[in-house]
C-alpha positions as a Markdown table, in Angstrom:
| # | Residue | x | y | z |
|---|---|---|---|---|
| 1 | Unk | 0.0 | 0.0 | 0.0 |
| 2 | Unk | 1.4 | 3.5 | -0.5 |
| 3 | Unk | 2.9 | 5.4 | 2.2 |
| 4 | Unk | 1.2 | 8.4 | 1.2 |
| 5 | Unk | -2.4 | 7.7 | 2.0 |
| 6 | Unk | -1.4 | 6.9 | 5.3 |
| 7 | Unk | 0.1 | 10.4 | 6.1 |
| 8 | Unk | -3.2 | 11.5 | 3.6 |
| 9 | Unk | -5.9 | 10.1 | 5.9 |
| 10 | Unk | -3.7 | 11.1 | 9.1 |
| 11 | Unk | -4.3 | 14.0 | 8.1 |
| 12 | Unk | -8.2 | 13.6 | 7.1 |
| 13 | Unk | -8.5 | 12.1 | 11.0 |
| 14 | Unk | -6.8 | 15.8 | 12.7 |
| 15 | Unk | -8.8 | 17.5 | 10.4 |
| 16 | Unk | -12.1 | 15.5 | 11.5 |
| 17 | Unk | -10.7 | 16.1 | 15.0 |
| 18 | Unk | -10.6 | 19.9 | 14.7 |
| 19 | Unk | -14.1 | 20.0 | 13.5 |
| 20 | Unk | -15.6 | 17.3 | 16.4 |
| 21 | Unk | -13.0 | 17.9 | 18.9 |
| 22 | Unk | -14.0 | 14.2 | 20.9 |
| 23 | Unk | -10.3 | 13.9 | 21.7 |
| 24 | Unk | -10.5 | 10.4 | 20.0 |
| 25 | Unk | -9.7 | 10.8 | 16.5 |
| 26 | Unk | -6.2 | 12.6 | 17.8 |
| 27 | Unk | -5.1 | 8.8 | 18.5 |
| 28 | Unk | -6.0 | 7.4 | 14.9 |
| 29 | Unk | -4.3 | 10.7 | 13.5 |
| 30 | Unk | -1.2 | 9.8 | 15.1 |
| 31 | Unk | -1.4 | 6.3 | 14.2 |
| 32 | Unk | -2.0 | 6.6 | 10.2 |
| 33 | Unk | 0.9 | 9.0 | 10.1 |
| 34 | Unk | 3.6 | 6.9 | 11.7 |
| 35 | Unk | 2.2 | 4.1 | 9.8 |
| 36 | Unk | 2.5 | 5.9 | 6.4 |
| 37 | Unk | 5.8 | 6.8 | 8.1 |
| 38 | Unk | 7.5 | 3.3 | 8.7 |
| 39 | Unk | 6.4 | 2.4 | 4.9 |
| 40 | Unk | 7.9 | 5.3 | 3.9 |
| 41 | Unk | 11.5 | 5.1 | 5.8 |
| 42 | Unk | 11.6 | 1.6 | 5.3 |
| 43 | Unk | 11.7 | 0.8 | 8.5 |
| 44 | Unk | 12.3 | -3.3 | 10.4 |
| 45 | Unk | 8.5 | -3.5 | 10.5 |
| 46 | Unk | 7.8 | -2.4 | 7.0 |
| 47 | Unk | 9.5 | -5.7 | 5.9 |
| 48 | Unk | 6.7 | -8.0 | 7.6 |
| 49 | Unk | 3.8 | -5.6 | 6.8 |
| 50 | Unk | 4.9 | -5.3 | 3.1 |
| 51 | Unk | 2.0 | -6.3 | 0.7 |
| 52 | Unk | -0.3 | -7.0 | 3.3 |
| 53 | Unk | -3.3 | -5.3 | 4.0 |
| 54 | Unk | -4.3 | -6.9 | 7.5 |
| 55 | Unk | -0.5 | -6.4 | 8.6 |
| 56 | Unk | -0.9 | -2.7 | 8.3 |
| 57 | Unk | -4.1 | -2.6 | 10.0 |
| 58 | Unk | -2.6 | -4.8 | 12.8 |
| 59 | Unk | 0.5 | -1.7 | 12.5 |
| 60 | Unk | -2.3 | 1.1 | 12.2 |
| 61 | Unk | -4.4 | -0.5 | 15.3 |
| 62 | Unk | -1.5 | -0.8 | 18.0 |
| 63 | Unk | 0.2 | 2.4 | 17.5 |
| 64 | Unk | -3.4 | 4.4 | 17.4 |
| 65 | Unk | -4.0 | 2.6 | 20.5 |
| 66 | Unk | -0.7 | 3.8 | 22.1 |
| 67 | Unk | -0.8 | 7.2 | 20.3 |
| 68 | Unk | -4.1 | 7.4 | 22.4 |
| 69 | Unk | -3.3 | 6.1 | 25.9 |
| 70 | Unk | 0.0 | 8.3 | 25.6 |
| 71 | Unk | -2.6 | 11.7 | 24.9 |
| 72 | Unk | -4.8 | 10.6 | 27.8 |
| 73 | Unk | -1.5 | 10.3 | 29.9 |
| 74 | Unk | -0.2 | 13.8 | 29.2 |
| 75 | Unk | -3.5 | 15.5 | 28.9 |
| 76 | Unk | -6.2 | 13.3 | 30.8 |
| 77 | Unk | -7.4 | 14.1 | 33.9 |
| 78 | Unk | -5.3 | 13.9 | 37.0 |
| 79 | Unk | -5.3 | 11.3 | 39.6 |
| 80 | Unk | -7.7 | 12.6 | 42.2 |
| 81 | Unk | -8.6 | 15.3 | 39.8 |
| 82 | Unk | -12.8 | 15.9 | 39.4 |
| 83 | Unk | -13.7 | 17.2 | 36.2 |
| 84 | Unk | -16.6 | 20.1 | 37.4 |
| 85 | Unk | -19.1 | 20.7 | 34.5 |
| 86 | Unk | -19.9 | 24.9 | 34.8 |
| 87 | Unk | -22.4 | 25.4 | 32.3 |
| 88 | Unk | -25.5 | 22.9 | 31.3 |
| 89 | Unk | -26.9 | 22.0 | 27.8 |
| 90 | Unk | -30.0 | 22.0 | 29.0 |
| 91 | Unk | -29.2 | 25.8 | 31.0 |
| 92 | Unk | -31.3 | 28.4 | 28.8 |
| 93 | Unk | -29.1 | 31.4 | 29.5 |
């Protein structure tokens, strides 16, 4: 598979994250672009993934996963932190 529309739909995924900022799509950003990045450097790991589409799934699906828990690590909430909600939905004013 091409490098490229890895780093392509990386970047589709921060966009969709700017637009519905749900602080998961960050993670699959992350992931699609060092995906498209090992295929592109040639990397150890583009050797087994090369020609196979489950492979780079399997590649895409472990380092979105640690892409994420690594932005809810920096970023999440605190141990013994309590998130306080100011303002309702359903508040009308």
């Amino acid at each position: 598979m091409a490098w490229w529309l890895w780093i392509v739909a990386g970047c589709a995924l921060a966009g969709l994250e700017i637009l519905v900022p749900v602080f998961v799509f960050l993670g699959f950003a992350i992931g699609a672009v060092l995906t498209g990045l090992i295929d592109w450097l040639g990397l150890p790991a583009m050797a087994w993934m090369a020609g196979s589409m489950p492979r780079h799934l399997l590649v895409f699906a472990v380092l979105s996963l640690i892409a994420w828990l690594g932005l809810v690590a920096v970023f999440g909430l605190k141990r013994g932190q309590v998130k306080v909600w100011e303002k309702d939905i359903n508040d009308n004013g």
